[in-house]
SETOR-127071 format. One line per 10 residues: their letters; for each residue z, x, y of N, C-alpha, C. Coordinates in steps of 0.1 Angstrom, whole numbers. Example, Ala and Ser with C-alpha at 12.3 -4.5 7.8 and 13.67 -1.06 7.14 Angstrom:
! residues 2
AS = 78,132,-57,78,123,-45,78,132,-33  71,128,-22,71,137,-11,79,129,0 .
//
This chain:
! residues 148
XXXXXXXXXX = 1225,-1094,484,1235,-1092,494,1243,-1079,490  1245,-1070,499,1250,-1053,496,1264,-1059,493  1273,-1050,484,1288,-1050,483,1293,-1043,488  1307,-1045,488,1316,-1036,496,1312,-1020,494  1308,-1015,479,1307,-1004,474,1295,-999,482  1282,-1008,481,1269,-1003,489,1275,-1001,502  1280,-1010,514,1283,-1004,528,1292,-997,530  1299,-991,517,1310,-976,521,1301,-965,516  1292,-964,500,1284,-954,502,1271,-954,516  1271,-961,524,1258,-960,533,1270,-953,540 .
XXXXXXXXXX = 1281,-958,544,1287,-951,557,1288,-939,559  1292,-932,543,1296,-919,540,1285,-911,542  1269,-920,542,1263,-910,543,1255,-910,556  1261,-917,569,1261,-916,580,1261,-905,587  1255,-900,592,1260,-885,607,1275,-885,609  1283,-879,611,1297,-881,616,1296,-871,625  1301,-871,637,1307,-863,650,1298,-862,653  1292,-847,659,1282,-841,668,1272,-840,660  1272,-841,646,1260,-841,638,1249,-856,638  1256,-869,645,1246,-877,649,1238,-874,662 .
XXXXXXXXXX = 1239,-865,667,1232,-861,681,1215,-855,676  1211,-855,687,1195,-849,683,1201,-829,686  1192,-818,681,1193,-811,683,1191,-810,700  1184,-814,712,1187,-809,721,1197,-817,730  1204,-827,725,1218,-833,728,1233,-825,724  1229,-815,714,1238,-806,713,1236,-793,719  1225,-789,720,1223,-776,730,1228,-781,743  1225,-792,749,1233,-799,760,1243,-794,759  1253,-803,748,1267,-804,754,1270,-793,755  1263,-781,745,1269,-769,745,1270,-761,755 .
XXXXXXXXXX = 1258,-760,764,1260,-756,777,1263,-763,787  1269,-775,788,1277,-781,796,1289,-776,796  1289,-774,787,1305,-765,785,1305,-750,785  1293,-741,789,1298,-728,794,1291,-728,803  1285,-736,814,1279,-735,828,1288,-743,835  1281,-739,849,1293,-749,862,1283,-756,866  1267,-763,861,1264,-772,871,1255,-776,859  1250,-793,860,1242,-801,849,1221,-789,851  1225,-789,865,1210,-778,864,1214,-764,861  1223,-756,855,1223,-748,846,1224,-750,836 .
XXXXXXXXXX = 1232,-763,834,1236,-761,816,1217,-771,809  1208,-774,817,1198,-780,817,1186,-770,816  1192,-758,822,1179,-744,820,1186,-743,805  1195,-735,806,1200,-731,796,1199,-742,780  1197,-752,780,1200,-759,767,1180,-756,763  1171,-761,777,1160,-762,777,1157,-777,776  1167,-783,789,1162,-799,786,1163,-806,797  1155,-813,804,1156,-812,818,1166,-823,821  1172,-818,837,1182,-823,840,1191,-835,841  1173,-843,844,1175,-861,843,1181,-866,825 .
XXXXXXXXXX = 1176,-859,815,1179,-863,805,1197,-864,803  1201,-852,806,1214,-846,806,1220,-864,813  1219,-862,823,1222,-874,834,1221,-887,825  1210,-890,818,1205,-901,813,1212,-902,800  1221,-892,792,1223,-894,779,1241,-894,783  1246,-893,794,1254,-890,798,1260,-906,802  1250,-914,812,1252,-928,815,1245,-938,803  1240,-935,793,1233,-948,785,1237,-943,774  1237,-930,766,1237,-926,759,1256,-928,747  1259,-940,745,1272,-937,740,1275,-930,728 .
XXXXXXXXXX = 1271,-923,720,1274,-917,713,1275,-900,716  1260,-898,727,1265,-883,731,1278,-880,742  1279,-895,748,1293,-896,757,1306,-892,749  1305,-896,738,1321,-899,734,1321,-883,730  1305,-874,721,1306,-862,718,1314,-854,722  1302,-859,736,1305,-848,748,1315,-846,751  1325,-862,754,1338,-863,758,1347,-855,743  1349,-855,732,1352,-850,722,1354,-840,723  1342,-828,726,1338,-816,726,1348,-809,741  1351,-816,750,1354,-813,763,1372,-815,758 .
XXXXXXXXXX = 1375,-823,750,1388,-824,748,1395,-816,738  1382,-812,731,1393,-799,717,1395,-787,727  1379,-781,738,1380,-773,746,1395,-770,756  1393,-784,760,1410,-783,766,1426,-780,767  1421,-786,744,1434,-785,740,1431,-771,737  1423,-760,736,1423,-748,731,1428,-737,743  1428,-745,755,1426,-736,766,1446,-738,771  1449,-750,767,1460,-755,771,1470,-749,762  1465,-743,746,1477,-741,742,1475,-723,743  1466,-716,747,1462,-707,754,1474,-702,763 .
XXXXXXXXXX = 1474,-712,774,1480,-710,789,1494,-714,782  1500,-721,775,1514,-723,768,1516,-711,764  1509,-706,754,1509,-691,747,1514,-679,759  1510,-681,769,1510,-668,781,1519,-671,789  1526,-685,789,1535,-686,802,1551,-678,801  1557,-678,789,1565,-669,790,1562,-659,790  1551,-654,789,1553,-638,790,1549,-640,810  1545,-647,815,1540,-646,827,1554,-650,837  1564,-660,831,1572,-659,836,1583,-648,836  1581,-641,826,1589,-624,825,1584,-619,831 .
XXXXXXXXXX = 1572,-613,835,1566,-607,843,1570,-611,859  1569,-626,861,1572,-628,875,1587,-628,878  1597,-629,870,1611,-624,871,1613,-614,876  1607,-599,862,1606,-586,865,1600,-582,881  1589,-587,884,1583,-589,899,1596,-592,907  1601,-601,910,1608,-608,921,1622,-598,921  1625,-589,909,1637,-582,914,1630,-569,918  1618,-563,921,1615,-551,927,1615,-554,941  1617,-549,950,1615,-549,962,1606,-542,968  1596,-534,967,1588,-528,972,1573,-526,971 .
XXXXXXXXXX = 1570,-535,958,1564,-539,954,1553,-552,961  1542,-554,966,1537,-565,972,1526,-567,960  1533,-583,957,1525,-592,943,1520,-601,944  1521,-608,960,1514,-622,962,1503,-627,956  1495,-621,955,1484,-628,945,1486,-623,927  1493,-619,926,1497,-621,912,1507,-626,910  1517,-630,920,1524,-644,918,1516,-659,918  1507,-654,925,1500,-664,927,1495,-672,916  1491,-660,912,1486,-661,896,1493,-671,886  1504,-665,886,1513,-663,873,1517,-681,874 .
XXXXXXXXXX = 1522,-683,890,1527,-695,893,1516,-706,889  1507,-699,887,1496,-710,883,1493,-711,874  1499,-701,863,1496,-706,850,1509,-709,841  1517,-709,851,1529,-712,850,1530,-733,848  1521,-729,861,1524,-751,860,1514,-755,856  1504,-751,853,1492,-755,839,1502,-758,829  1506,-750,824,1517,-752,811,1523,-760,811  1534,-760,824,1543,-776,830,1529,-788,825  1522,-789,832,1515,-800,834,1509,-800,820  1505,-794,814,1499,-798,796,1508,-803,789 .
XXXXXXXXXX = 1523,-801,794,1533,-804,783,1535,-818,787  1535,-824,804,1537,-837,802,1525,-845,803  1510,-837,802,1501,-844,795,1500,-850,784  1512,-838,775,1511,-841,758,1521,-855,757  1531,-853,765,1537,-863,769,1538,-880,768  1524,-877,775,1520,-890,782,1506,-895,769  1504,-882,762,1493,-883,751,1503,-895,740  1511,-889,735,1523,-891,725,1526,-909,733  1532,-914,742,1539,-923,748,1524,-934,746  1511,-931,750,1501,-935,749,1494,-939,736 .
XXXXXXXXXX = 1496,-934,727,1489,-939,711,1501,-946,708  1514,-943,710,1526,-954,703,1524,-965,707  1521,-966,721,1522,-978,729,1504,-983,726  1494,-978,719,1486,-986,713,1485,-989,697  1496,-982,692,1497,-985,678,1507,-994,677  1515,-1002,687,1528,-1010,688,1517,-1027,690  1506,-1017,702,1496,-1028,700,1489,-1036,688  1487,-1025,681,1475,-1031,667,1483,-1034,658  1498,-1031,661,1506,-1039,651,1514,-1051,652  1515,-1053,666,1522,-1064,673,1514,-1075,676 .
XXXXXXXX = 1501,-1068,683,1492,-1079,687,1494,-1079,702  1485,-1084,715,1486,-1084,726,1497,-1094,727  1505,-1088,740,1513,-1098,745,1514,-1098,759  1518,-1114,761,1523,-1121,776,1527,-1111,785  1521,-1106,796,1527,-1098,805,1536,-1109,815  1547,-1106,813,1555,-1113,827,1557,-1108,840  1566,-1114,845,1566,-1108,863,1577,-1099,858  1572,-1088,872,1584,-1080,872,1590,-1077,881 .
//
């Protein structure tokens, strides 16, 4: 019978993250993430389309990757657009007191990476309110929903 010691050295030497994927499960995700459609990122990896599809619906481990991979991306892109909103809201300040000036599409702009920012902050928000209120869970234990 294995001991506690045997099933923690086996675990450790388990795959962790994207390193349990097969090599063309990660050429996948990878071009899933710089193409706009499953038959590009399916030329591109060199793996045909139905697979992509099929590792996507059965596949839970390249799901959670992929889902993984698609969430650091986001947070990289989000704190990105945080990084540039004040300067974009100085810019659209500076804009709005010239008068002669026609900016509509680079207000357009600005306005939109203006409320990306808004909206990642009460993403993070709602990120934050969401682990407490499942860590309140693993510590409390499920409880009685009443009427409300």
């Amino acid at each position: 019978m294995p001991t506690l010691n045997d099933i923690l050295a086996r675990k450790k030497e388990e795959p962790q993250g994207i390193e349990r994927l097969t090599p063309r499960q990660r050429r996948s995700i990878n071009a899933l993430l710089e193409t706009r459609t499953f038959s590009a990122a399916a030329v591109k990896a060199g793996v045909n389309r139905r697979s992509i599809y099929r590792w996507l619906r059965t596949d839970e481990v390249f799901r959670e990757e992929y889902r993984a991979v698609q969430r650091e991306t986001m947070a990289q892109t989000t704190a990105r657009l945080q990084a540039i909103s004040k300067d974009a809201a100085e810019v659209l300040a500076n804009l709005i007191n010239r008068e002669k000036i026609p900016v509509s599409s680079l207000v357009s702009a600005i306005r939109t990476a203006l409320e990306y920012a808004y909206r990642a902050v009460e993403l993070e928000d709602i990120e934050t309110r969401l682990v407490d209120i499942e860590e309140a869970g693993k510590k409390y234990g499920p409880r009685p929903v009443g009427r409300f």
